[in-house]
N, C-alpha and C positions, 0 to 999 in steps of 0.2 A: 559599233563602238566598243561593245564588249568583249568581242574577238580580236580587235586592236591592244587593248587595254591588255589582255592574257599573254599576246603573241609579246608583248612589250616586258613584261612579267618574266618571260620563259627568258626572253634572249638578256633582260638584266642577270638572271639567276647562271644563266652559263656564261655570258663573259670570263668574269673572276677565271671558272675552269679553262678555257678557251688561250686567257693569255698564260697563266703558269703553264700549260700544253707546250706553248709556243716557247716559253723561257725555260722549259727540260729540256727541246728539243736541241734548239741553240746553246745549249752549257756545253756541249763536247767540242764546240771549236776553239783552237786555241789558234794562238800568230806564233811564227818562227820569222825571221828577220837578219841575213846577213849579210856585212857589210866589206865589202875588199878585200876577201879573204884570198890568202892564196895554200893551195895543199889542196885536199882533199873533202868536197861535201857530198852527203848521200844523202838522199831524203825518200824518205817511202812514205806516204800517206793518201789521205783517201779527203780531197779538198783543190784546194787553186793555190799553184804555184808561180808565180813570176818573177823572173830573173834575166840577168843580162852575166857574161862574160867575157873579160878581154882576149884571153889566148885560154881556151882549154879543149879537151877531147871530151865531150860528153855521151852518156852513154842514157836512152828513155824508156822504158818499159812500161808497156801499154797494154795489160793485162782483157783490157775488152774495150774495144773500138767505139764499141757504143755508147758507152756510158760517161764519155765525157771528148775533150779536147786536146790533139798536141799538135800547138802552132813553134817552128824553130826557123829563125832567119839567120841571117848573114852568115851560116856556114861555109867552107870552102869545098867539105867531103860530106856525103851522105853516104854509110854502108848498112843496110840491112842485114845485120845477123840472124834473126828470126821472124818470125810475123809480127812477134808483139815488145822485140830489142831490137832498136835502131839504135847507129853512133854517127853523132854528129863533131868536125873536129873543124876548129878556124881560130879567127880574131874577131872580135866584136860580135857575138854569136847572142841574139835575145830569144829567151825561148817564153813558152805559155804551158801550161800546162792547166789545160780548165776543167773540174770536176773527175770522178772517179779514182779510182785507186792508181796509179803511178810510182815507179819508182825512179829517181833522178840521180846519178851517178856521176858527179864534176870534180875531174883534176885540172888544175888549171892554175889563171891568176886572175885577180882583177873578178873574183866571183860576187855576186852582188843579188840576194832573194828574197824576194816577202815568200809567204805561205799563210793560209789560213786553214784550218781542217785539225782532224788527226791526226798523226803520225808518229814517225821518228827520225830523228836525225843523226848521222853521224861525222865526228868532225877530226881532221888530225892536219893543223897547219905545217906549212914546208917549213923549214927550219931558217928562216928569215929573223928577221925582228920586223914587229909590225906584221903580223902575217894577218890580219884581218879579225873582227868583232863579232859576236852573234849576240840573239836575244830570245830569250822563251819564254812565252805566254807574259808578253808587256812588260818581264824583268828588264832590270837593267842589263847594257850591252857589257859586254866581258872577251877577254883577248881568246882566240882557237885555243884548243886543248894543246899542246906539243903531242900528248900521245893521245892514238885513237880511243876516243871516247863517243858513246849514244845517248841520248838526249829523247826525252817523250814531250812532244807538246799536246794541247788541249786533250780532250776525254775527261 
């Protein structure tokens, strides 16, 4: 009973520590979020990407195979440029990109992506009206930059 009573003692006393542990570790992700954009998005970060495409040429870099995921459907073209850049180019094109560091490269229309992690984003809408909306770290959404601008989420 006394050994009980202690072990009960210890793990009341480390909680507290245990969950702030867990909510420093958690504070560095942030969301990115974009919505029908057409032009140009770049996304480099170290977290989960998913998104869809109606017509664009994308481009994925996959710095280490192991350390996470990249799922890409409905392409029409696969070219391997490197071990770790592939480009994928079509209509209706959903890509995945789960865990580790990646970098995402979409010219296109019809661009559409959550993100969660760190990173950075870069953005420069085609010269449309209406060229599509983003959002950083739960802001509110706001029209593409007209000119190339970069963008830091979570950290």
């Amino acid at each position: 009973m006394r050994r009980l009573l202690i072990l009960c003692a210890l793990v009341a006393l480390a909680l507290p520590a245990g969950i702030q542990a867990a909510r420093a570790a958690g504070a560095a992700d942030g969301t990115l979020a974009v919505k029908n954009a057409t032009g140009l998005v770049m996304v480099s970060a170290n977290g989960v990407i998913i998104g869809h495409a109606d017509k664009a040429r994308i481009t994925i870099t996959d710095t280490d195979h192991f350390d996470g995921r990249v799922i890409v459907l409905g392409a029409d073209s696969k070219v391997a440029l490197t071990p770790t850049k592939t480009v994928y180019k079509g209509d209706d094109i959903r890509f995945k990109l789960l865990g580790g560091d990646n970098i995402l490269f979409i010219r296109g229309s019809g661009i559409s992506l959550s993100a969660v992690g760190e990173g950075k984003v870069s953005l420069n809408a085609a010269d449309i009206l209406n060229a599509g909306k983003f959002s950083i770290d739960d802001g509110p959404f706001r029209p593409l930059p007209d000119l190339y601008q970069t963008f830091s989420f979570g950290g």
